[in-house]
N, C-alpha and C positions, 0 to 999 in steps of 0.2 A: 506515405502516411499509413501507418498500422493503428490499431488499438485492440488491446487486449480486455475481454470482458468478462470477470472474474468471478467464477463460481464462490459459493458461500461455502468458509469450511466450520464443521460441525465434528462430532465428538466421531459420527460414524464414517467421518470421510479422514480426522488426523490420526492414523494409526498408531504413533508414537512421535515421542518429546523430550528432549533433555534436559528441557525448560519446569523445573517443581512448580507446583501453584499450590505456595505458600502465601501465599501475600497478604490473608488475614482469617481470620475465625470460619468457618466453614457457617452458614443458618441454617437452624433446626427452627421446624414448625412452633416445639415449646421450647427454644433457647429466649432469654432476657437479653435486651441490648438496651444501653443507655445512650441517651442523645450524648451525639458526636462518636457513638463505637461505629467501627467498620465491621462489614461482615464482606465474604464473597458467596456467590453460589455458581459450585460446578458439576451440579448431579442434583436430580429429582427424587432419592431416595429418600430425603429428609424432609419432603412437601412442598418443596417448591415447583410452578407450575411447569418452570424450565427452565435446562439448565444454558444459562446465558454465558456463564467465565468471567460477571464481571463483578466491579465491587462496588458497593454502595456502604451512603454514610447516614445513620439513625438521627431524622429532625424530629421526630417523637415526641412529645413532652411528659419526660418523666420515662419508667418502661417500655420499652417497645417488646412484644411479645406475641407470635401469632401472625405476623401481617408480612406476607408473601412480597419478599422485596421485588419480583420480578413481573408481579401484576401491580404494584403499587402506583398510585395518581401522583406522586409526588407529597403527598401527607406524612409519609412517615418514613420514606427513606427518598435517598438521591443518591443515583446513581454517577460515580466519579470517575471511573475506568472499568475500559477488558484486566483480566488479568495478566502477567506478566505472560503467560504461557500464548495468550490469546492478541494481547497489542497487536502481533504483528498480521493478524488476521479482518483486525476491522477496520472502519475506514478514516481511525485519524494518525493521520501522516507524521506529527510529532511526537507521539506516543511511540515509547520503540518496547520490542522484546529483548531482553538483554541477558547476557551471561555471560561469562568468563571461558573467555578461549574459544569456544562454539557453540554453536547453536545445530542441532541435526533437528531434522521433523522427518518423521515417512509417512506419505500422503497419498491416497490411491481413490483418485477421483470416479466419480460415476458416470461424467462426458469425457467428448474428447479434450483434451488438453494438449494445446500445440505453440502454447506460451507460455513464458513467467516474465512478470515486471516486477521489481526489488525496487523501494525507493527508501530513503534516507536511511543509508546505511552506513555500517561502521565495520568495516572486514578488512584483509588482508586477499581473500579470495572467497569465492565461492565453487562448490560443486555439487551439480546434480547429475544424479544417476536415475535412470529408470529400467525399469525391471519391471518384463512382461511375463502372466501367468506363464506360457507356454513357452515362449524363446527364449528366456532367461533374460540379460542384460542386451538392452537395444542404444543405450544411449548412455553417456559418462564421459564429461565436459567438467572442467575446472579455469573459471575466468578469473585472470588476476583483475585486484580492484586496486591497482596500484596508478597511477595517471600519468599517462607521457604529455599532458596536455601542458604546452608553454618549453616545451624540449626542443629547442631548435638549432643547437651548435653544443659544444663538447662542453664550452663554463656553464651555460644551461643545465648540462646532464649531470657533472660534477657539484654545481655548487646553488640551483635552485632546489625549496625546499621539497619534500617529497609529500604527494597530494593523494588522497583516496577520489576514488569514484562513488558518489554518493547516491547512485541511480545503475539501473542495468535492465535491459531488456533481452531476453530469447526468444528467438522465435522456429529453431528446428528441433521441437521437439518429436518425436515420430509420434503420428495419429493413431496411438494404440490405446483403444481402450479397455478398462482393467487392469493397465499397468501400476505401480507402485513409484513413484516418486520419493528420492533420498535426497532432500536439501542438506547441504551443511554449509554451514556459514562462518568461519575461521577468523582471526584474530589475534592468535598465539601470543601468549604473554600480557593481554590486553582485552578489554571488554566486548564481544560481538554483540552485533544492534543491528535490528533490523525494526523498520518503523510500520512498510507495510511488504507484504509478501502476496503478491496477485496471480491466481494459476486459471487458465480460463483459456477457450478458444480463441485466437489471433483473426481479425477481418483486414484486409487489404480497401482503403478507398480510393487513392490513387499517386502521386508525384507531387511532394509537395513542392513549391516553387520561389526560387530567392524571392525578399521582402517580406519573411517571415517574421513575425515582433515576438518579443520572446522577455517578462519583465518579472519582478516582485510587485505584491503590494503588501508594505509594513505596516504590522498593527504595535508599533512601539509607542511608546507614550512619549512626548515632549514637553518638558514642562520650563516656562518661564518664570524668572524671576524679578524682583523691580528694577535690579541690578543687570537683567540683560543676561544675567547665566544662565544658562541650559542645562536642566538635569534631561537625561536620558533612561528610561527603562526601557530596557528590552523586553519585545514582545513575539508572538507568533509574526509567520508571513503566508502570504500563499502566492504559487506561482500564474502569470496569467499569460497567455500564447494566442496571438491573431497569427491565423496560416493562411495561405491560400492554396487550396489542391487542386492542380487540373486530371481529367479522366479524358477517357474515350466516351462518348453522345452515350452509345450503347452501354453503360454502366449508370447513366443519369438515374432510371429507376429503382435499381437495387441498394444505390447508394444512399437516394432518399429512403427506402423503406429500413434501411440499417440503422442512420441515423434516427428518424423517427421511434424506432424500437429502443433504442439508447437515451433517448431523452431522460433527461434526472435521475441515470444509473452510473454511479462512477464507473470509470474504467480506466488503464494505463496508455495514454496517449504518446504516441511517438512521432512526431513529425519528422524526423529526420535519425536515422539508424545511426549515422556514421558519429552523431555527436548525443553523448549522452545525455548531457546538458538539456538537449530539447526534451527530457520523459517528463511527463507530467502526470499524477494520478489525482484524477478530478472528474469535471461532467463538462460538458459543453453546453457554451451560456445559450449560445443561438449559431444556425446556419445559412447561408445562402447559397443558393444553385444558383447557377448563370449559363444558358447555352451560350456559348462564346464564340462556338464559327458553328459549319457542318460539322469540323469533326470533334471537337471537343467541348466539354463539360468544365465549368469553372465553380469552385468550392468555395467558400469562406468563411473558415469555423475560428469561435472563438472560444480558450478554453481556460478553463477558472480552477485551481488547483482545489483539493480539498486543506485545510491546516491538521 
């Protein structure tokens, strides 16, 4: 059981982007917005107090003019999204960044970074390269997100249909700090999406153990009629994962002080490496230690995806 706990990326840590952030009217201190106009703010040079990347929509009545969407109480604007450039950096999971054919970003973190989790995505592959001040290139991996999963004989390979991987985790990144990180996110011919992109130190807690639960919960709407029909809308979901991890005694404390430091901070959970299926990016609802004999330590975490 890993988790990945993901540094904030900001204007001074994503060094570049292929992604434009066009997505609506830039605010100026003295620009006019009418209720219902969108604005975004990605820079402080026009008064806003900071630049956030995201977009807000004017509830105003009548001009809006003057009023710093990014300190606002909710009076005069609302906040609707990160920008297209930024989705994939904050923390709602079905919100993706998107663009045609790829997506690059180069990212040169200020800690160490010895992981990336990728969740709901839409590629063909991904590759990252890192590239350190002094040694030049340390690291340059391309993961096909193509899926052998349900591949079990030859009509299988020939004639089921062919699946992405909607999740990925890394975790040999070299522990270089100052290095520069080159995502690219592929797609050829088709839209690349990327919903969340998590770059952040990897901690180890221990083995997780079969009878792991592993579920959805839908927020679709159901609606009956007198007649007994079912309409359906589709809605968000979020994934939900009861684990249990066992440790060595001697890991009891450190694992508690990890977890406790993690409390109501998302992070990219992996129960299980070999199946991507298990990542999940969320927080964990609650945990239990258990000394289980002399020599081992038993875990029980549960964990609630973000939507």
């Amino acid at each position: 059981m890993k988790y990945i706990n993901p540094i904030t990326i900001t204007d001074s840590l994503l060094d570049a982007s292929n992604v434009t952030e066009a997505d609506a009217t830039e605010w100026t201190s003295g620009g006019s917005f009418s209720t219902g106009q969108t604005c975004m703010v990605t820079t402080t040079a026009n008064g806003a107090a900071t630049a956030t990347h995201k977009i807000y929509e004017s509830v105003h009545v009548g001009i809006n003019s003057g009023h710093d969407p990014t300190v606002d109480d909710g009076t005069n604007w609302t906040e609707l999204s990160s920008t297209n450039r930024y989705k994939m950096f904050d923390q709602v999971v079905q919100d993706q960044t998107t663009r045609a054919d790829s997506i690059e970003v180069e990212i040169t973190p200020t800690t160490t970074a010895t992981g990336i989790g990728f969740i709901n995505l839409s590629a063909s592959e991904i590759t990252i390269v890192s590239n350190d001040p002094t040694d030049g290139e340390v690291y340059n991996k391309t993961f096909s997100m193509v899926s052998d999963s349900g591949i079990i004989n030859w009509w299988t390979y020939y004639f089921t249909p062919i699946e992405r991987i909607k999740n990925l985790a890394v975790f040999d990144l070299p522990p270089t700090l100052g290095a520069t990180l080159t995502i690219t996110i592929t797609d050829t011919g088709a839209t690349a999406a990327c919903g969340i992109c998590a770059i952040g130190e990897y901690r180890t807690i221990g083995d997780t153990i079969y009878g792991a639960n592993f579920s959805i919960r839908d927020y679709s709407q159901k609606t009956e009629d007198a007649s007994g029909r079912v309409t359906i809308t589709s809605g968000p979901y979020r994934d939900v994962a009861d684990v249990t991890v066992v440790m060595q005694n001697s890991q009891f404390n450190v694992v508690k002080q990890l977890l406790t430091a993690q409390r109501s901070i998302p992070a990219v959970w992996v129960p299980d490496e070999t199946r991507n299926g298990t990542i999940i990016y969320g927080f964990y609802d609650r945990f239990d230690q258990m000394l289980a004999n002399p020599a081992n330590t038993e875990c029980v975490i549960r964990i609630e995806g973000l939507i």
